[in-house]
C-alpha positions in Angstrom: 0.0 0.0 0.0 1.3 3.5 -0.4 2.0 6.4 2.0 -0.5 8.1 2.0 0.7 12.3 2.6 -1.8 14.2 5.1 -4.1 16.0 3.3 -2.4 19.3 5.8 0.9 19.0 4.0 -0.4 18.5 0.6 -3.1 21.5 0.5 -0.5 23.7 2.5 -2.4 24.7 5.6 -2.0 24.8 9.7 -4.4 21.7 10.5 -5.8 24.0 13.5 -6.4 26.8 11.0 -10.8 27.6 10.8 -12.0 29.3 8.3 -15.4 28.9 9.8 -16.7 32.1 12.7 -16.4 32.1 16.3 -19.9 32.2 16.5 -22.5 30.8 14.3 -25.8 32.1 14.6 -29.2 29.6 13.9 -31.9 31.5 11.4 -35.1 32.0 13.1 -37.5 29.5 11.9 -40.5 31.5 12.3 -39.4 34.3 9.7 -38.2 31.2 7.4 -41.4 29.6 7.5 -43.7 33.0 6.8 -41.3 33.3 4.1 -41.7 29.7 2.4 -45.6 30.5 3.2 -45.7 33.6 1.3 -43.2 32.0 -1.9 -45.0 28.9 -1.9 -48.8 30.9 -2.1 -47.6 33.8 -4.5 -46.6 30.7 -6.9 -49.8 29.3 -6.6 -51.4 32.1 -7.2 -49.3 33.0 -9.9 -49.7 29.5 -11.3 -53.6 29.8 -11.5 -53.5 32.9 -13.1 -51.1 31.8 -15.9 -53.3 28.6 -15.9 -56.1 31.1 -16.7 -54.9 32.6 -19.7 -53.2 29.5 -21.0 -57.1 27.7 -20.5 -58.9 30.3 -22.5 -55.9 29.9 -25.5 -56.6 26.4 -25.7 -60.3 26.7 -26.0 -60.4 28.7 -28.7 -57.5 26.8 -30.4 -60.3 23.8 -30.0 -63.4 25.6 -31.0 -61.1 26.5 -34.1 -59.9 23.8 -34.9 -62.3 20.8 -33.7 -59.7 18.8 -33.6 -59.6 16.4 -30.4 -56.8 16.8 -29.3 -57.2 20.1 -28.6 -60.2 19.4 -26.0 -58.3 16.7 -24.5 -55.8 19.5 -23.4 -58.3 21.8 -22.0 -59.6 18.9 -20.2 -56.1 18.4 -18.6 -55.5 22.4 -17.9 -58.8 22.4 -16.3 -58.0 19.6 -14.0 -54.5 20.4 -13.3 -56.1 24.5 -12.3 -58.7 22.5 -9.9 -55.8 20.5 -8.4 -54.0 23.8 -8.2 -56.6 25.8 -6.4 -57.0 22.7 -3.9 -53.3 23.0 -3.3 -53.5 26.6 -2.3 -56.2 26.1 0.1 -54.4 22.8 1.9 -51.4 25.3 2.5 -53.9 27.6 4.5 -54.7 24.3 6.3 -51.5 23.7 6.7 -50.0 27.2 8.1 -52.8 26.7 10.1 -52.3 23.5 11.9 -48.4 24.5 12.0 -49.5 27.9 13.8 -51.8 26.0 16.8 -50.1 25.0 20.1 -49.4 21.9 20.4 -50.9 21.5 24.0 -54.7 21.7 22.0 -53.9 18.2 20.0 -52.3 16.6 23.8 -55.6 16.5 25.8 -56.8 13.0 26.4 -59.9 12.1 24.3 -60.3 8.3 25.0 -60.0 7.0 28.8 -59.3 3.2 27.7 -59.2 2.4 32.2 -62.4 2.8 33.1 -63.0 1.1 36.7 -66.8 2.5 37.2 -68.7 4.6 34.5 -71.8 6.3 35.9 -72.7 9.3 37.8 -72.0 9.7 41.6 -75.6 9.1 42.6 -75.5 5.7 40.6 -71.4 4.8 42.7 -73.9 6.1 45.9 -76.7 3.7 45.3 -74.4 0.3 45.0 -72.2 1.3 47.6 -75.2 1.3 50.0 -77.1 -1.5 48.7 -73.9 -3.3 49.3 -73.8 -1.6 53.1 -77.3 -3.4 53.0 -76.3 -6.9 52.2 -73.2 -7.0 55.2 -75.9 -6.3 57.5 -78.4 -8.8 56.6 -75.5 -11.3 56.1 -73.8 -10.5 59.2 
């Protein structure tokens, strides 16, 4: 096998040499994700609207022409606006759930434990009836 020279000596530099700063700050999420939010729905929006335009082309190109192809294609820009539209109202739903506390979604909805299930008059009724049946067996 060779000898292998430290990648130090062959690039010319101090091994304990950093390029890299003292102190490296973390982004703050919260402005990154309005951000991402407001890119992702101006390019939906922007998407639609081009989608628009490019929709009424095609139909006239098919009224013109009659040729089926043509309405095959506005079939597809139609469906592929719809899908587009849904997308930019699951992002609302999205922001939204991002935006709730978490604590909401934690609370317990299903008790799976349940030792007695009734009221406190029904726990106060077989508690005495069973008061009842020491006595006469006693």
């Amino acid at each position: 096998m060779k000898n292998i020279e430290p990648l130090n000596d062959l690039f010319n530099i101090d091994p304990q040499a950093s390029n890299l700063p003292a102190d490296i700050k973390t982004p703050d999420t919260s402005i990154d994700k309005l951000n991402d939010y407001d890119l992702a729905r101006q390019t939906l929006r922007k998407l639609i609207v081009k989608g628009e335009g490019t929709l009424d082309d095609i139909i006239n190109l098919a009224k013109n022409s009659e040729h089926p192809r043509s309405f095959e294609v506005a079939g597809q820009i139609i469906k592929t606006m719809a899908d587009t539209a849904k997308d930019l109202m699951n992002l609302h739903k999205q922001v939204k759930e991002i935006e709730e506390p978490t604590a909401k979604h934690s609370s317990i909805n299903t008790q799976n434990n349940v030792v007695f299930a009734g009221s406190t008059a029904d726990l106060m009724k077989l508690l005495h009836k069973k008061d009842e049946g020491k006595t006469i067996e006693q």
